[in-house]
C-alpha positions in Angstrom: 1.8 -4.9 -7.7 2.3 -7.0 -10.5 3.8 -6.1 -13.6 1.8 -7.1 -16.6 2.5 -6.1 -20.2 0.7 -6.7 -23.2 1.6 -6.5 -27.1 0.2 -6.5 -30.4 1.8 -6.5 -33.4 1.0 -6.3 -37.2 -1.6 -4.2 -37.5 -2.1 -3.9 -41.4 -3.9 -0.8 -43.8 -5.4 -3.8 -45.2 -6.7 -5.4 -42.3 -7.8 -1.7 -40.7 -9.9 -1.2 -43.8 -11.8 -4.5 -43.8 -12.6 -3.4 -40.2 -14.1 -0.4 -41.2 -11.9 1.8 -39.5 -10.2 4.7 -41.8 -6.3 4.7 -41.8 -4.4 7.9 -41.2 -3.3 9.3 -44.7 0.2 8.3 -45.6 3.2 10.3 -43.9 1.2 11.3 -41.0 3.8 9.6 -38.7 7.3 9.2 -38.6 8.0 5.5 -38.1 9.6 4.2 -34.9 8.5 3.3 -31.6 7.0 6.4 -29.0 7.0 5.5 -25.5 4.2 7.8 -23.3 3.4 7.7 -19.4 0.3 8.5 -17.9 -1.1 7.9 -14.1 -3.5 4.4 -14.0 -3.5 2.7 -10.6 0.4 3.3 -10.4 2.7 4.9 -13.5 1.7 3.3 -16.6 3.6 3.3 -19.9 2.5 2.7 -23.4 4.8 1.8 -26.3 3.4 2.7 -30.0 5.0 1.7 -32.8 4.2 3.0 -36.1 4.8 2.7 -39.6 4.4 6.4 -42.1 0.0 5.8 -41.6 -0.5 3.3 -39.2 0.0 1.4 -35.7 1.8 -1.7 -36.6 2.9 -2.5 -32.6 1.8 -1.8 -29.1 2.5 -2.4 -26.1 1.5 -1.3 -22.7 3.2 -2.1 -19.5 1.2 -1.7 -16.0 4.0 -2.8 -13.4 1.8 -1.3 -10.3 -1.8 -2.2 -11.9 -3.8 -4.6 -9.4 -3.2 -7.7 -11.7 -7.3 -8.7 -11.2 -9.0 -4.9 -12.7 -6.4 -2.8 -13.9 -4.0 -5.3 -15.2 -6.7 -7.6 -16.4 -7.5 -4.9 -18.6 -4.7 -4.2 -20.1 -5.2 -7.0 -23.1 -8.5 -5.4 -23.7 -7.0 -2.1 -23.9 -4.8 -2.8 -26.2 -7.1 -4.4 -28.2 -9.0 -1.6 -28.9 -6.6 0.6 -29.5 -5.2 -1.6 -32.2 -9.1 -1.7 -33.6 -9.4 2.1 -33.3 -6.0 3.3 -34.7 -5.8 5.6 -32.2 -6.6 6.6 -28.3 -10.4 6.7 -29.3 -11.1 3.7 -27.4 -14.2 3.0 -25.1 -12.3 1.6 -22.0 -13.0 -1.1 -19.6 -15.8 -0.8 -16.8 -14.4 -1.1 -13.4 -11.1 0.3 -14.7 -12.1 3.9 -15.5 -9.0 5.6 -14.3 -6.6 2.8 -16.1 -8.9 3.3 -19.3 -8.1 7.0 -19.5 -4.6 6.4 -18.6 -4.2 4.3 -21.5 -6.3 6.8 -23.6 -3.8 9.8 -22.4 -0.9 7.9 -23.2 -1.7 6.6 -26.8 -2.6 10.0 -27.4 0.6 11.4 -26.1 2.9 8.7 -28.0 1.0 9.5 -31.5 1.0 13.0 -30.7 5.0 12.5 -30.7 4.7 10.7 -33.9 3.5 12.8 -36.0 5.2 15.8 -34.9 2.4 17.4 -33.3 3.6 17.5 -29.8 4.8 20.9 -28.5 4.8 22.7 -24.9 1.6 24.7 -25.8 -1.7 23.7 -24.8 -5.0 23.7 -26.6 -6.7 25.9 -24.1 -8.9 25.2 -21.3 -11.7 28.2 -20.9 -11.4 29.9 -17.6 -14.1 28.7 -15.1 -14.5 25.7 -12.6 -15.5 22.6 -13.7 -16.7 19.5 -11.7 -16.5 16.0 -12.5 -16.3 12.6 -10.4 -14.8 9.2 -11.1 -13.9 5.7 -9.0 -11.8 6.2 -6.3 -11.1 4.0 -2.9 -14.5 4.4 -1.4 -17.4 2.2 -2.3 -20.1 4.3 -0.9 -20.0 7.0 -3.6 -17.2 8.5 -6.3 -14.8 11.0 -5.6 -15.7 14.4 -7.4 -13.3 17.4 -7.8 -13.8 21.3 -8.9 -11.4 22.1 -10.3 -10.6 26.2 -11.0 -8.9 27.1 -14.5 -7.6 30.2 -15.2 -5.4 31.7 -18.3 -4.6 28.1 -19.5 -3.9 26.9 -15.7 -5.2 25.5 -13.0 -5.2 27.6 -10.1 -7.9 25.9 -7.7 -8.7 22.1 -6.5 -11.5 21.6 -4.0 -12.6 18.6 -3.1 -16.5 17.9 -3.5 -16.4 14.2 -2.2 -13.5 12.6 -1.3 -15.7 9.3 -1.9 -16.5 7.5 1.1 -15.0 4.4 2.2 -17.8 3.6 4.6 -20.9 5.1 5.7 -19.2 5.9 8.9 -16.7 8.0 6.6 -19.8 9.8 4.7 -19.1 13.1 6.2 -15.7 12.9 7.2 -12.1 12.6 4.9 -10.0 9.8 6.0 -6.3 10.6 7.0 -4.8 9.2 3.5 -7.5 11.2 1.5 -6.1 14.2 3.9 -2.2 13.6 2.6 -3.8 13.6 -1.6 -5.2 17.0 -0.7 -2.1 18.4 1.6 0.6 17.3 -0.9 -0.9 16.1 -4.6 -3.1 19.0 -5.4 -0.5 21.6 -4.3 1.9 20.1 -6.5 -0.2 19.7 -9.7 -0.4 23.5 -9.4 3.0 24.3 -8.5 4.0 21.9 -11.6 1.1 22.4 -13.5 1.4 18.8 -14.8 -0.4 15.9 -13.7 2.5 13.7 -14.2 3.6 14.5 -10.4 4.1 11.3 -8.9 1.2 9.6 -6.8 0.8 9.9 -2.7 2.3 6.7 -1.2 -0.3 5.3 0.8 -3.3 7.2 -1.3 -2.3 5.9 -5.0 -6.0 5.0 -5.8 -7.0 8.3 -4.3 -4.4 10.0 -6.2 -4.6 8.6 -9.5 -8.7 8.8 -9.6 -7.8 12.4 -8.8 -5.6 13.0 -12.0 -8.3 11.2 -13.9 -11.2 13.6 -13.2 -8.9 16.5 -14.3 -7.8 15.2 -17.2 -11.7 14.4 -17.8 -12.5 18.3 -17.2 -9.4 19.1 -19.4 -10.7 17.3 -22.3 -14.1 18.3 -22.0 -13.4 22.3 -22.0 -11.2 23.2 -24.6 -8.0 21.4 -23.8 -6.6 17.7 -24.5 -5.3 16.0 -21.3 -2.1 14.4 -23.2 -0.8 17.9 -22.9 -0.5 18.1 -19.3 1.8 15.5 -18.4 4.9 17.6 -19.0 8.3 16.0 -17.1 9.3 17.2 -13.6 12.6 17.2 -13.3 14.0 14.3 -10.4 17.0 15.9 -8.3 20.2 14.4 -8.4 21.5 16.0 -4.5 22.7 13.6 -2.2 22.4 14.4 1.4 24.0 12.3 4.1 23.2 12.2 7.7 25.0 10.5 10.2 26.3 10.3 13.8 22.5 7.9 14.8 22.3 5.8 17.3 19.2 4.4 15.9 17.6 4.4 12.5 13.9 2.8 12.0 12.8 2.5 8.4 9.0 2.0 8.5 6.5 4.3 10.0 3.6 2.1 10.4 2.4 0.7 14.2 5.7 -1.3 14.9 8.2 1.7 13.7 6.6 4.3 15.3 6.5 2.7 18.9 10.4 1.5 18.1 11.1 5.0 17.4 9.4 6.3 20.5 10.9 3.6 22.5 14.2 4.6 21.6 13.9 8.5 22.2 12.9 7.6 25.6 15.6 5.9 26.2 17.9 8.5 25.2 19.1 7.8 21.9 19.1 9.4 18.7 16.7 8.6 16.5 15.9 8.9 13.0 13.1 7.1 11.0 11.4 7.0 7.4 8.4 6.2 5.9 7.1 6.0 2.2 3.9 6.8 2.8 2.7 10.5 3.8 1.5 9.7 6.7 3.0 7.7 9.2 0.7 4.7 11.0 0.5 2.6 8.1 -2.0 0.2 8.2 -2.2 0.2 11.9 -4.3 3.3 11.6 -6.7 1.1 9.7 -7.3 -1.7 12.1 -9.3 -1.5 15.1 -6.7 -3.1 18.1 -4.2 -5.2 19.3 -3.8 -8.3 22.0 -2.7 -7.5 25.1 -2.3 -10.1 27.7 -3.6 -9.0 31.7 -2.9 -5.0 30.6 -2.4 -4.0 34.5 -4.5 -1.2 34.3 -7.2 -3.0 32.9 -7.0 -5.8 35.5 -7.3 -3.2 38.0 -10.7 -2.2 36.9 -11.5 -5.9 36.8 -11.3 -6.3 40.2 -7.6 -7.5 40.0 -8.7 -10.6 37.8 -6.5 -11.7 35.3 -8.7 -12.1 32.2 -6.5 -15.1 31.0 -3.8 -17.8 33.2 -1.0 -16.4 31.1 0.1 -20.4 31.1 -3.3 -22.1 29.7 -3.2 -19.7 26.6 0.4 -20.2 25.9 -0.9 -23.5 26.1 -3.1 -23.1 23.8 -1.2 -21.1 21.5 1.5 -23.4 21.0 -1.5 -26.6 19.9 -3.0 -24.1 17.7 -0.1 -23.1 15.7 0.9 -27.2 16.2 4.4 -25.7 17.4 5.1 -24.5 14.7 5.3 -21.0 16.4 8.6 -20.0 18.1 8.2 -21.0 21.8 10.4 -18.2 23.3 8.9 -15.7 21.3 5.4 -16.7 21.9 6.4 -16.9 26.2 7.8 -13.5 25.5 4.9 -11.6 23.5 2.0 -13.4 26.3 4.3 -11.7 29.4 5.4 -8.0 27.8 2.3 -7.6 25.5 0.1 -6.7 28.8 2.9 -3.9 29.5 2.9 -2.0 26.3 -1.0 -0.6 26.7 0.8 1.0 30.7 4.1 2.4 28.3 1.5 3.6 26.2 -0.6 5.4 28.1 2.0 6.7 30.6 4.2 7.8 28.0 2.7 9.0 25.1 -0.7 10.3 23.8 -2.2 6.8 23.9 -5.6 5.8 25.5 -6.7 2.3 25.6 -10.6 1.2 26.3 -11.4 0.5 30.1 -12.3 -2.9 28.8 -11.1 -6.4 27.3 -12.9 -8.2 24.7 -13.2 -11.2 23.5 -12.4 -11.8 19.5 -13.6 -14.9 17.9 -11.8 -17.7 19.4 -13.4 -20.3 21.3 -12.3 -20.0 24.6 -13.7 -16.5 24.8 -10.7 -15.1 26.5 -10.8 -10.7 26.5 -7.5 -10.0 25.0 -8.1 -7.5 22.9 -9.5 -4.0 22.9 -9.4 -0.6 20.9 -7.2 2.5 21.8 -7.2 6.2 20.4 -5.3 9.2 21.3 -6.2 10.6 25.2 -8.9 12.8 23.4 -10.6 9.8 21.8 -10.4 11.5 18.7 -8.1 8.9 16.8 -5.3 6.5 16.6 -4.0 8.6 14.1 -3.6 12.0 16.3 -2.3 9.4 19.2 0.3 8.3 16.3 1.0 11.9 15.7 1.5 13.9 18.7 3.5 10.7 20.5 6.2 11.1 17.5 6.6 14.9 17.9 6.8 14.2 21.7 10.1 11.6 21.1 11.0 13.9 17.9 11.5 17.1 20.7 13.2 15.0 23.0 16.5 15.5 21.7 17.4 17.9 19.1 19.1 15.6 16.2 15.8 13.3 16.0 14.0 13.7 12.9 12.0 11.7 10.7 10.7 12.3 7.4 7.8 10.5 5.3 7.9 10.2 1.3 11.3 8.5 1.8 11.5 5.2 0.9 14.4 3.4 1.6 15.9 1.4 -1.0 19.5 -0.4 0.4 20.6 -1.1 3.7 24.3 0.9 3.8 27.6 -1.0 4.6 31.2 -1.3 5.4 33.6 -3.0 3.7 33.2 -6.2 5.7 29.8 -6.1 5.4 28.3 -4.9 8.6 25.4 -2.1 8.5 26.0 1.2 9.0 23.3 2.8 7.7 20.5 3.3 5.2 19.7 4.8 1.7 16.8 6.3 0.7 14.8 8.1 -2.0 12.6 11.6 -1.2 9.9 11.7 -3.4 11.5 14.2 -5.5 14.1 12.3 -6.5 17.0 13.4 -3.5 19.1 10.4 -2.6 19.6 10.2 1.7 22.8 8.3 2.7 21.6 8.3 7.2 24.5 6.6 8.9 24.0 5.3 12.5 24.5 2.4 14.8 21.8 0.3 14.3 18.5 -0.4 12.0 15.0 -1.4 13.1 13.4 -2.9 10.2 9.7 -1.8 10.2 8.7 -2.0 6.8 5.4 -3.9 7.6 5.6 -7.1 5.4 5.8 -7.9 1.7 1.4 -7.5 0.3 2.2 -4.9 -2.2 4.9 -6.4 -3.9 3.2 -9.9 -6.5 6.3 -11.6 -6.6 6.5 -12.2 -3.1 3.1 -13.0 -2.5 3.0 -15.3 -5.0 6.2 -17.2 -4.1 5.3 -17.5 -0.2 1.6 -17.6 -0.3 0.5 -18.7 -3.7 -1.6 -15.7 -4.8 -1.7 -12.1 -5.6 -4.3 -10.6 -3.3 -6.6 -7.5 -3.0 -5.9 -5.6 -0.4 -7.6 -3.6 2.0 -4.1 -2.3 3.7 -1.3 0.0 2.2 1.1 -1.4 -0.6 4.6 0.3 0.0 4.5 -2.6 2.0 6.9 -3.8 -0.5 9.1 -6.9 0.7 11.9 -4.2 1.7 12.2 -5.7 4.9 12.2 -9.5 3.9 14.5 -9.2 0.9 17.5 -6.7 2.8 17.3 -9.4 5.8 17.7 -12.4 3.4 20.5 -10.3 1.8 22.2 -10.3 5.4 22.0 -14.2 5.8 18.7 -13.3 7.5 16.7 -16.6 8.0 13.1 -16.9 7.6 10.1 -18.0 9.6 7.2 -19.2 8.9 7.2 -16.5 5.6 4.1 -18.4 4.3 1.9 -17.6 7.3 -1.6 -16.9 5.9 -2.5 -13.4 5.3 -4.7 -11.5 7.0 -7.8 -11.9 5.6 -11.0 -9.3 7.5 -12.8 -8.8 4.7 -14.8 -10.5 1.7 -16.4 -8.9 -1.1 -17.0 -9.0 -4.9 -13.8 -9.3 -6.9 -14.3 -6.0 -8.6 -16.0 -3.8 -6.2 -18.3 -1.4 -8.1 -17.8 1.6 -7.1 -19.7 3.8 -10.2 -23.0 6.2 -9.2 -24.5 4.6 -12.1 -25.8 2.1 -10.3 -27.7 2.6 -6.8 -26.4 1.4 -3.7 -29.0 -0.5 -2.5 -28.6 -3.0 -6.0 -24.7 -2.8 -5.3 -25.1 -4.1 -1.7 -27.6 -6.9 -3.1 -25.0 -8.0 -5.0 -22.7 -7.8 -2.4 -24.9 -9.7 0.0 -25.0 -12.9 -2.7 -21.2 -13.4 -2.7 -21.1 -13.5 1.1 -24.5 -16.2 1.0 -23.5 -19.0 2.5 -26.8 -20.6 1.7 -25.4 -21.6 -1.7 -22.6 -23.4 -3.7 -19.2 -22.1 -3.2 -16.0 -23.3 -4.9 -12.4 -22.4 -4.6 -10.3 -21.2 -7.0 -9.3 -24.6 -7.9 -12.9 -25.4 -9.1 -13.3 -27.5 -4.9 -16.4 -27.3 -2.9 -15.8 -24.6 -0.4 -16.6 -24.0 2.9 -16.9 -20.9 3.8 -17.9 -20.8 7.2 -15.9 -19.2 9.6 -16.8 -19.8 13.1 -20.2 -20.1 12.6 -19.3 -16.1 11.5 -19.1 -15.7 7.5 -16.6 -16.0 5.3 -14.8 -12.9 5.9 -12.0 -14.4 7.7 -11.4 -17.4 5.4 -11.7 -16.7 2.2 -8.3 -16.6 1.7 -8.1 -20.6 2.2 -10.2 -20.6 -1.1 -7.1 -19.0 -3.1 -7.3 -15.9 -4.9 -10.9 -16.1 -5.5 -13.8 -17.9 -4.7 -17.2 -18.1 -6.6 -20.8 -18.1 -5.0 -23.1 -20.9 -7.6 -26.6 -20.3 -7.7 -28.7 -22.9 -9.7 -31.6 -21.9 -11.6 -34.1 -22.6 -9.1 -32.4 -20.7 -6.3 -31.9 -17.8 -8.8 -35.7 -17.8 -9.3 -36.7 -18.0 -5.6 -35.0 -14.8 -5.0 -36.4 -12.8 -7.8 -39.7 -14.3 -6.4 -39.3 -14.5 -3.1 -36.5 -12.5 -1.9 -33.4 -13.5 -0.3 -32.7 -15.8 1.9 -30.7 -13.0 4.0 -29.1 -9.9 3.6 -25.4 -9.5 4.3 -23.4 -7.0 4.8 -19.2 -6.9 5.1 -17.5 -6.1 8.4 -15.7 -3.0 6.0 -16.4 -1.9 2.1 -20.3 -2.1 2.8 -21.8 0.1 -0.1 -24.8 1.4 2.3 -27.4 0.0 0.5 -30.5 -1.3 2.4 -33.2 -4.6 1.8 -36.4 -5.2 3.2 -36.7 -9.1 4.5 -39.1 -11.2 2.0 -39.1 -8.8 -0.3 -38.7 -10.1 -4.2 -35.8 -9.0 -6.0 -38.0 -8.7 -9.3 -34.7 -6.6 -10.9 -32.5 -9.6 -10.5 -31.7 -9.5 -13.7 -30.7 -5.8 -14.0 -28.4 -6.5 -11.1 -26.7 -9.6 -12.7 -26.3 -7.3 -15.6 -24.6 -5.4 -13.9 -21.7 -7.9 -12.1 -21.2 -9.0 -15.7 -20.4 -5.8 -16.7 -17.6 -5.6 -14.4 -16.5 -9.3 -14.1 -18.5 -10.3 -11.4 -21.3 -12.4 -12.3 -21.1 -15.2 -15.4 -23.8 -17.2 -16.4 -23.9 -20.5 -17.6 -25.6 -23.7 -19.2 -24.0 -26.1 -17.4 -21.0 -26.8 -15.1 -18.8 -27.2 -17.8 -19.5 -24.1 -19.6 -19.1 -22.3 -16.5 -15.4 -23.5 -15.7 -15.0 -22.4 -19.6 -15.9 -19.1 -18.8 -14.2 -18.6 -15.3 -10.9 -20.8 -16.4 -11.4 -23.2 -13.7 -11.9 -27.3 -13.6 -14.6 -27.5 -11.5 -15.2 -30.0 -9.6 -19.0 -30.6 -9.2 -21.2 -33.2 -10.2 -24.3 -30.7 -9.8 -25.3 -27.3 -8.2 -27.4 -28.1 -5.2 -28.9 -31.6 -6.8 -29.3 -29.3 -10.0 -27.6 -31.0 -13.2 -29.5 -28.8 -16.0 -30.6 -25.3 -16.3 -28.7 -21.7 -15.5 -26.3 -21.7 -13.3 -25.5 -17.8 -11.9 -22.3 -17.5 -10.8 -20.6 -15.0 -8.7 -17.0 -14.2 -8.3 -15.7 -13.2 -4.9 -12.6 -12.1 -3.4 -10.7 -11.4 0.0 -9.3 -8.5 0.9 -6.4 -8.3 2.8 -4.3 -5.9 5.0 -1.2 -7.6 5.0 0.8 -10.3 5.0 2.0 -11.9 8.2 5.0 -14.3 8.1 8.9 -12.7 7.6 12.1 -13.2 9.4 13.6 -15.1 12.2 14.5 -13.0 15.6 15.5 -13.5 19.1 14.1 -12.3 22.1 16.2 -9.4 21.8 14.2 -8.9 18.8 17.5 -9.0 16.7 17.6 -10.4 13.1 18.6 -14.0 13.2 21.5 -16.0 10.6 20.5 -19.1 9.0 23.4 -20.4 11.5 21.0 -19.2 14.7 23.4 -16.5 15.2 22.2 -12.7 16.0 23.1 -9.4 13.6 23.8 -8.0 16.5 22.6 -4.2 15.2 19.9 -4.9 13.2 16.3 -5.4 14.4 12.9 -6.9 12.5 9.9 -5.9 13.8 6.1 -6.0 13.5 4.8 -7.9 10.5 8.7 -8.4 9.0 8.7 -11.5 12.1 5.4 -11.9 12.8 5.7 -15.6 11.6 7.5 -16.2 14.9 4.5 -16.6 17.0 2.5 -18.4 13.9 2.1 -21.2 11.8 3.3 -21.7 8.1 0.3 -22.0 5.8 -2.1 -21.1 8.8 -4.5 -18.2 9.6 -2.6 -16.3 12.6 -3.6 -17.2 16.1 -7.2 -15.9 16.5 -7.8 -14.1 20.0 -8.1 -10.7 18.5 -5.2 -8.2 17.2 -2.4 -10.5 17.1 -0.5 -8.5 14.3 -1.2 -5.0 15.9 -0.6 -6.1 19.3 3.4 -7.7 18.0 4.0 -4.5 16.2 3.7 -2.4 19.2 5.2 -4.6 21.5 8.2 -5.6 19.4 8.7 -2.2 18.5 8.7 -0.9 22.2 11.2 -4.1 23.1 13.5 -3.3 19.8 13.4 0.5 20.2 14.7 -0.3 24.0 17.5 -3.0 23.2 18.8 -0.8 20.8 18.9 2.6 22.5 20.5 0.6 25.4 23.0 -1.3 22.8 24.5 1.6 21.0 22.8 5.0 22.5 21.0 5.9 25.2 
């Protein structure tokens, strides 16, 4: 995510002492500058520099804190450290886990300083301890026991894994399954909490390190202490004789992986996360176009004339969408659910359904694996299938590859990669499927092609990989600014603390997605944000970043006295809470507390002192025919799985020159070219699972080409 770093400088005795804060004694330190990681929302690192008594400097760089909460708090932070002298600093609400991060680390650069810092360990009394903080879920905080024994920790059970939905209440989710398989096993072995995050579970992981290092401090022991180094390894390991390698895991890698087993060829693939289905696993299902099975049970009617929606297609993307591409995704799409489910350990609903498009055309429908127990087991059990197919295919995950290998006259050979514990992989083979699902989790992209840095709902390793090693090969793009894809609305900080109940956190909730009042973009324009007559959940990305809810002092008052005008609930991150029709909110005021607590909710005199406080020129003459009195202002967000514009292929689903001409070994698939069948600047076509159903079938149509190319 973005990097953001923040210094101070020139902190004074003088100046600490008109303060009112007491100065270490003189020759407490030695001077210099003491550098200190910790775990926030990715690795976070402080730089403290000191004179004999005093911080005279710091500076603290976040380069994977989400730029709106974690990195937004940064400043703040720093602030109070330079106030406190020290890591005695009360933190920032709705940034818990960077808070203590920056608390550990300030504590472990000063412990440096003055010579203090040794490998023993104020000790922790034996017993088991529980605490909760934060975590992904927004139905309840994750909460740990943690088991300490002779100075070490020998035990971590999980209490509540915090819920991401009510639907998850009694139940882990599959990236909350990888923190407990890998993470906790490895703070134990190590006996250090400066392991290294789960890729695709970072918020998961790093709220987990926080509530130990919270027990740690509270019984007997000082958390800056356990962050001792692991040692990275320096082995190189090279694989070779491939015919195919696929670097992404997610929906479009796996099926170009199976695809390519089943033709024969060798196959080895990668993922960064610990799990493989990326964000696939997280979405519900993709377009398929007359699945034949399907049609069957329909009687033998189509469900769409393959010819009006192409139609339609190209005048909704304005041709801007690749015309081949678009013929070729509407006539194969149909045929991946049958590969599927004759195949593999896929199982697709009896039925089609219509998404929210207008013409009401059932392309789209759910799948799990032939149990119905999940897309994630159907994931699962069809790689070990292609896996035992032939004895050389592997795959591993917690590899992330960082370079596309080649010759000396440029062509690719291969790919290099990085295990999570440092070993370097050189895998050589014929040809590379590019899977890497897009470019959300990495600012600089986002920013450049689609003019914001974005919450996401989806997995950031999607890190650009994909889009920048194309580019690299003369790769054109394709529509790279495609709009992302937007599901989900909510408040810009979700609050996710037990302090607060969930039915006031849903209340607040249900104001930012009221369409009944004022919204603005983030460029301080009237906003609509009515989708389809269906919410704002799949447009509030057109409002930029954010987008803020105005409620003038009248409205305000009508709800406290006469309830609201309706309770809303998101389609995902819905905090359980409940509200009784007509009912007056008479704590209004507790709950606008609250938001303004966390950065939510600001309140104003007028429309000028509001666009003060929220650094944005609006442009207003009045709030619903109100010109004086409060204005209450909330401060939305969407939430994003990914982003949805990349490359330039061919039908052969090979990467395209700038010149039209194929790599002729090197495929992009899923959401790395998913601009080809969209429109720059544009929400992606809208008949249901556009970007799930491309990375399956691209995948199965790469996976094929290139078994048939150089294996098989």
């Amino acid at each position: 995510m973005m990097k953001k770093a923040v210094r101070f400088a020139g902190l004074s005795l003088i100046l600490s002492a008109a303060l009112g804060f007491t100065a270490p004694a003189e020759g407490v330190y030695t001077p210099g500058t003491y550098t200190a990681t910790a775990s926030g929302m990715g690795e976070l690192s402080v730089s403290v520099t000191v004179d004999d008594s005093s911080i005279v400097d710091i500076a603290i760089d976040g380069a994977n804190e989400t730029p709106e909460i974690g990195g937004a708090a940064l400043e703040t932070l720093a602030e109070q450290v330079k106030e406190s002298q020290g890591a005695e600093i009360e933190g920032v609400s709705g940034a818990s886990i960077t808070s203590d991060a920056v608390r550990v680390a300030v504590e472990k650069a000063l412990a440096e300083a003055s010579g203090s810092s040794s490998s023993e360990k104020a000790a922790v009394a034996d017993g088991t301890y529980q605490a909760k903080a934060p975590s992904f879920g927004v139905m309840k905080e994750m909460e740990l026991a943690v088991t300490f024994e002779n100075n070490e920790i020998t035990g971590i059970e999980t209490i509540c894994a915090g819920s991401a939905t009510q639907a998850d209440e009694d139940e882990y989710s599959p990236q909350y399954a990888t923190v407990e398989e890998y993470l906790y096993p490895r703070i134990i072995e190590a006996q250090s909490l400066a392991v290294d995050s789960i890729s695709g579970a970072t918020v998961s992981s790093n709220a987990a390190k926080s509530i130990i290092s919270k027990i740690i401090d509270e019984n007997g022991g000082k958390a800056s202490e356990w962050y001792a180094d692991i040692p990275k390894s320096e082995e190189v390991v090279e694989l070779d004789g491939y015919d195919v390698i696929v670097v992404g895991l997610g929906t479009s890698g796996v099926a170009s992986y199976l695809s390519a087993a089943l033709e024969g060829a060798t196959v080895f693939g990668m993922e960064t996360a610990a799990k493989i289905g990326g964000n696939g696993t997280n979405t519900a299902g993709p377009l398929g176009v007359n699945p034949a099975r399907q049609v069957e049970l329909n009687g033998g009617e189509l469900f769409v004339d393959p010819d009006e929606l192409f139609e339609a297609w190209m005048e909704y993307t304005d041709n801007d969408a690749k015309e081949e591409i678009v013929k070729l995704f509407i006539e194969e799409s149909g045929e991946t659910f049958g590969w599927l489910e004759e195949n593999w350990d896929f199982h697709f609903l009896d039925n089609m359904f219509a998404f929210y498009d207008v013409h009401g055309w059932p392309l789209w429908t759910m799948y799990t694996d032939t149990t119905g127990t999940s897309k994630d087991l159907a994931y699962l059990n069809s790689m070990e299938k292609a896996k035992g197919l032939n004895e050389k295919n592997d795959y591993m995950t917690e590899l992330t590859a960082t370079s596309l290998l080649k010759d000396e006259d440029g062509a690719v050979i291969g790919v290099e990669a990085v295990y999570y514990d440092g070993t370097t992989y050189r895998i050589y083979g014929d040809s590379v499927i590019i899977a890497a699902g897009g470019y959300i989790g990495n600012a600089e992209m986002t920013q450049k092609y689609t003019g914001a840095v974005w919450h996401t709902k989806g997995m950031t390793q999607c890190d650009g990989f994909g889009i920048s090693e194309s580019l690299a090969l003369g790769g054109a793009l394709y529509n790279e600014d495609v709009a992302v894809e937007d599901h989900i609305a909510q408040l810009d900080t979700i609050i996710r603390s037990d302090d607060y109940s969930n039915d006031d956190k849903s209340l607040l909730t249900s104001l930012v997605l009221d369409l009944n009042y004022q919204l603005i973009d983030s460029e301080g324009k009237a906003f609509d944000g009515n989708y389809n007559g269906l919410g704002i959940a799949f447009n509030a990305w057109e409002a930029g970043a954010n987008y803020y809810v105005l409620i003038n002092e009248e409205e305000y008052n009508s709800i406290k006295e006469n309830g609201l005008i309706s309770f809303n609930m998101p389609m995902f991150f819905g905090q359980g809470g409940s509200y009784e029709d007509g009912t007056p909110v008479e704590n209004l005021d507790a709950i606008m507390e609250m938001g303004m607590k966390y950065g939510d909710v600001f309140i104003a005199d007028s429309l000028e002192d509001l666009g003060s406080q929220i650094g944005v020129d609006i442009q207003l003459e009045d709030v619903h025919g109100q010109t004086e009195g409060k204005i209450y202002c909330i401060k939305g967000a969407a939430y994003v799985y990914s982003t949805c514009g990349g490359m330039d292929v061919d039908t052969q689903i090979h990467l395209l020159k700038e010149d039209g001409t194929p790599v002729e070994n090197v495929f992009v698939v899923g959401n790395d070219s998913l601009g080809t069948l969209n429109e720059s600047n544009k929400a992606y076509v809208t008949y249901g699972g556009c970007a799930q159903g491309w990375a399956l079938t691209s995948g199965r149509l790469a996976g094929a080409n290139a078994a048939a190319a150089f294996g098989g």
